[in-house]
N, C-alpha and C positions, 0 to 999 in steps of 0.2 A: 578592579577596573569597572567604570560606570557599564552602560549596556546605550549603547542608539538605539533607539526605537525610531521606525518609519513607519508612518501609513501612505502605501501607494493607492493609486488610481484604483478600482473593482475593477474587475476583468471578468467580462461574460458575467457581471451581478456577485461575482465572489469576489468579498472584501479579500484585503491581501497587507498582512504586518512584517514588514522587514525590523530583524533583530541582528546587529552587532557587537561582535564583546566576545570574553575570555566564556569557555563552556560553562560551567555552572550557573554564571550569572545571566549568560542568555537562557538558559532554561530555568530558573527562578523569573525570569522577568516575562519568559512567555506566558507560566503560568499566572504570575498575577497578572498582568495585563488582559487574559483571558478567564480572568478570576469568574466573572459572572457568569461568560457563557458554561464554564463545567459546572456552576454549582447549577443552573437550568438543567445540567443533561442531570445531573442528581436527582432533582427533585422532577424529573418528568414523570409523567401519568403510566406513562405505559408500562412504568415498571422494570426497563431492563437494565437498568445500574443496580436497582435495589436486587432485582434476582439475580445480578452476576455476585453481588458481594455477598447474600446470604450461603448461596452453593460453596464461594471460597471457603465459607466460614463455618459449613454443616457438610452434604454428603461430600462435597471433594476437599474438605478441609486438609487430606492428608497429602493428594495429589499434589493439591497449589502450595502445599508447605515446600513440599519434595522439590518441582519447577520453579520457585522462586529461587531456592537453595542453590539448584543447578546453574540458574540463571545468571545471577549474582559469585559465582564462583566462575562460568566461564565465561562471563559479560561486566564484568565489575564497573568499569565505565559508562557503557548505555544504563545500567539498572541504578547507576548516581544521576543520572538524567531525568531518569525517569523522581528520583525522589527529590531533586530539585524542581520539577514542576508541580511535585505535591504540593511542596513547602510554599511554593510562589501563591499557589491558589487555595493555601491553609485549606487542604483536604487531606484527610488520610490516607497517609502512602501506601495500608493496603487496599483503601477502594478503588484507586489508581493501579495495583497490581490487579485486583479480581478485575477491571474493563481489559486490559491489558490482555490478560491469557484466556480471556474468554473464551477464543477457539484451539486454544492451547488443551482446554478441558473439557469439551464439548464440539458438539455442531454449532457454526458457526452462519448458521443462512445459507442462502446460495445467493446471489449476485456478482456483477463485474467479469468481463470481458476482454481478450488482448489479442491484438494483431502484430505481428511484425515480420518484417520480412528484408535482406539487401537489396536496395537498386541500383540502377547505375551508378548516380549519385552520392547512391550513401545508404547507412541505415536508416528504415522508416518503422515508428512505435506506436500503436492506437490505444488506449485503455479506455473499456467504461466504470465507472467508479459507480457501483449500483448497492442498495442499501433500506432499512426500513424507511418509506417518504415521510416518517416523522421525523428525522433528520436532516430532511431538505436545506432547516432554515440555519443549521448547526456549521457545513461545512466552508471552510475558507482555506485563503493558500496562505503560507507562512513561508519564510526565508530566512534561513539560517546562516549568517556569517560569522561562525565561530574559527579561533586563532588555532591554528597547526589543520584544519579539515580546509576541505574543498566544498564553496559556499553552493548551497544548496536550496529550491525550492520546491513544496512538499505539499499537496493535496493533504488537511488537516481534519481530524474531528476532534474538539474540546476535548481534552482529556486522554489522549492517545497520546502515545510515544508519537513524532511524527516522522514515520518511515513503513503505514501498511497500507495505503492508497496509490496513488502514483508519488513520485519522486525524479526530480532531475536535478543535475547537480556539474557544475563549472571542468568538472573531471571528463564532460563530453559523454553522459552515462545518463541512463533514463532507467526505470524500473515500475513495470507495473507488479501489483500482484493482487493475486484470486486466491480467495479460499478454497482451502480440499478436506474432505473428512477424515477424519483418523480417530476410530473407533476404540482404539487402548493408546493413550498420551505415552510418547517415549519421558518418564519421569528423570531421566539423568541428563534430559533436553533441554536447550534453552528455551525461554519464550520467543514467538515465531516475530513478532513487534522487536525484538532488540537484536535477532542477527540481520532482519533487514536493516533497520541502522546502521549494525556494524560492517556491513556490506555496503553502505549508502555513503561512510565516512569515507571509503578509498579512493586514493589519487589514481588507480588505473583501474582498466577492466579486469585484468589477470588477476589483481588483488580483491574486485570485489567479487569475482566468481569464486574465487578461493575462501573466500569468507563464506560466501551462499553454500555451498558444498562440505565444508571443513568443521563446519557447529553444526550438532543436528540440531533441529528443531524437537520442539517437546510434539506441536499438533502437526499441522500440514501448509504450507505456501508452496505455489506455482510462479515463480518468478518471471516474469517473461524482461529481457535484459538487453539494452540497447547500449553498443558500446561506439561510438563517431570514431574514434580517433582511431581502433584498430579494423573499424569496417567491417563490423560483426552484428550479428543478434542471438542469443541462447535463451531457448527454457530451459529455466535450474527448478524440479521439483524436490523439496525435504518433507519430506513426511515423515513422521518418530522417527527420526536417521534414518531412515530408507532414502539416498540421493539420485538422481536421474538428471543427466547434462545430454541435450540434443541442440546442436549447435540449429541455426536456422540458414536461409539460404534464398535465392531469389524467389522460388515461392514461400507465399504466406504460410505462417504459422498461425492457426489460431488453439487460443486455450477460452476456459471457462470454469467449473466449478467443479473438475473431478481429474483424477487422475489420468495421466496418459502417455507419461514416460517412466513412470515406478508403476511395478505390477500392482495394480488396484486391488486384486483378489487374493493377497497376501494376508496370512492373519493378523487380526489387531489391524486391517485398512480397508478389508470388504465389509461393505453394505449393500442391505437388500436391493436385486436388480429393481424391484417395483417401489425402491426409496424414491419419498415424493420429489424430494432435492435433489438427488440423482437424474431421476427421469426429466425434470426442469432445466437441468444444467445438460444436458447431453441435448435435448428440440433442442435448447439456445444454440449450445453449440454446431449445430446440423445448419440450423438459419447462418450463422456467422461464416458457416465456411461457404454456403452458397453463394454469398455476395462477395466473400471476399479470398477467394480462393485463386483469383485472377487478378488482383489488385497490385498496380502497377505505379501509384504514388497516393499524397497523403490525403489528396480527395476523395480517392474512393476508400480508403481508409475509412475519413470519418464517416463517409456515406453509409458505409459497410455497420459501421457502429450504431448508427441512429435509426437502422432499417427495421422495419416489422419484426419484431419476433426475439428479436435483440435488444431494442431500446424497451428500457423497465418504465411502465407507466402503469403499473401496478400501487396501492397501498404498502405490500408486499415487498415489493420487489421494482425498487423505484431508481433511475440512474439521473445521478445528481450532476456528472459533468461526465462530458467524453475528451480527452485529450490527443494530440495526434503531435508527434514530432517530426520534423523528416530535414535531415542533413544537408540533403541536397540544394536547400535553399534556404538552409538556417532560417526557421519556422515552426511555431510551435501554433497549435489551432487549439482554443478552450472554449466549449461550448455547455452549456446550462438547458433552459426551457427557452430560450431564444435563439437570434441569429450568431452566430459563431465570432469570436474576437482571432484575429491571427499577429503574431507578433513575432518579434527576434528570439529565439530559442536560446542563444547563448547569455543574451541578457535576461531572461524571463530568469532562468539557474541563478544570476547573479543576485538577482533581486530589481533587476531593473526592466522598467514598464516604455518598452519600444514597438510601436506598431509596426507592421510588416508594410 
């Protein structure tokens, strides 16, 4: 079956490609259609394509054999996804596994930020998608309308599975996620990139929590999880199969870049108290809950996001978009380096560009 391809409107300056069609052939067609921008993130200066696939291929050579292995045995679907967008964008499908498990293997940065909380209304979900600012010019939204899934739109980086940034999807289900450390990789883990997917595919919340919880992760994600239709929010943390489920509630939940519902100080997951990433992600998180610990709808949400101390305007540690959902008034807010776009949330998921 052929594949639609759309380009919509930019949204907040982020280009935005709508893809329909049978799965492989939408991810064969993502990939090539995005052919250029992955082979850029290839050949970029700074080096971190080339040092994630030399690590795959010298000191963790045995790790990333082990987590592909795993991966592809309990993920067999997402990890054909994944090698369909090789193929589309004629890159090697393991340079596309070594970006992939990057933090499946390693430290993985610190950035990105998540608020959420129930209100009267409904479920409200904040993320900052933060990251090196040499990939400011890299990120875009994608829309997946694949046959048997629930169509889906996805904060993207060239060459990622797309399911570890933000994600919302027609299933009435939002998902941010943060990176967390995890010092010895669960090797019989999946990569953290394909059970979010496999959690991003379901048609309910019960299902994609079950997924979140049910496949350990090989490294660490903090899922912070917005479900509309059963009137929920959960942080799900997997770290090497260590799982932690805290439902959330009329006050804000915030998370950031370290554990805080799996015991952190467990072996193979502590790191130095005086870790510089550590200590960076705990100030963020002290700022985040100061502003938003009282936050009562999705304004102050994204305020709460773009505030001192939280917004990355670092080289470092840069936030490329903040997003904000909120039920109550079916509303999705996408904001960049300017002033914020606000639009219909259940059509943004579909793929469709409706201003609020």
């Amino acid at each position: 079956m052929s594949v639609v391809i759309e380009e919509r409107d930019p949204v907040a300056g982020l280009a935005w490609t709508v893809l329909r069609g049978e799965r492989t052939d939408v991810m064969r067609a993502l990939g090539r259609t995005h052919a250029e921008a992955i082979h850029a993130q290839r050949v970029a200066e700074d080096g971190g394509w080339s040092a994630n696939v030399r690590r795959a291929r010298g000191v963790a050579a045995a790790r990333f054999a082990a987590v592909v292995a795993a991966t592809k045995s309990l993920l067999p679907l997402e990890a054909d996804e994944l090698a369909a967008i090789a193929e589309g964008a004629e890159v090697d499908a393991h340079e596309l596994w070594a970006q992939n498990l990057r933090g499946d293997l390693g430290r993985d940065g610190t950035g990105c930020s998540d608020v959420s909380f129930v209100g009267r209304g409904g479920v409200v979900l904040g993320h900052n998608e933060d990251g090196d600012g040499d990939l400011r010019g890299a990120i875009r939204l994608v829309t997946l309308r694949i046959e048997g899934d629930p169509d889906m739109t996805a904060l993207w980086y060239p060459g990622m599975l797309p399911s570890n940034a933000f994600v919302t999807t027609a299933a009435g289900l939002a998902f941010g996620m943060d990176h967390v450390p995890v010092r010895v990789a669960n090797q019989g883990g999946a990569g953290r990139h394909f059970v979010a997917r496999r959690a991003q595919r379901q048609q309910t919340g019960d299902a994609a929590r079950a997924a979140l919880a049910d496949i350990a992760c090989a490294g660490g994600f903090a899922f912070d999880v917005a479900d509309a239709r059963s009137r929920r929010t959960d942080l799900i943390e997997n770290a090497a199969g260590r799982v932690a489920q805290v439902p959330g509630g009329a006050r804000a939940t915030c998370h950031t870049n370290h554990l805080r519902a799996v015991d952190g100080t467990r072996e193979g997951l502590a790191v130095a108290p005086d870790d510089v990433w550590l200590v960076e992600s705990r100030s963020r998180l002290a700022a985040l809950r100061s502003v938003a610990d009282e936050a009562d709808d999705a304004e102050t949400v994204r305020a709460a996001l773009r505030a001192e101390r939280v917004l990355g305007r670092s080289a470092d540690l840069y936030t490329f978009a903040s997003i904000v959902v909120d039920q109550a008034t079916d509303t999705i807010t996408v904001q960049t380096d300017g002033d914020p776009w606000r639009g219909r949330w259940d059509a943004f998921a579909r793929g469709e560009r409706k201003d609020a």
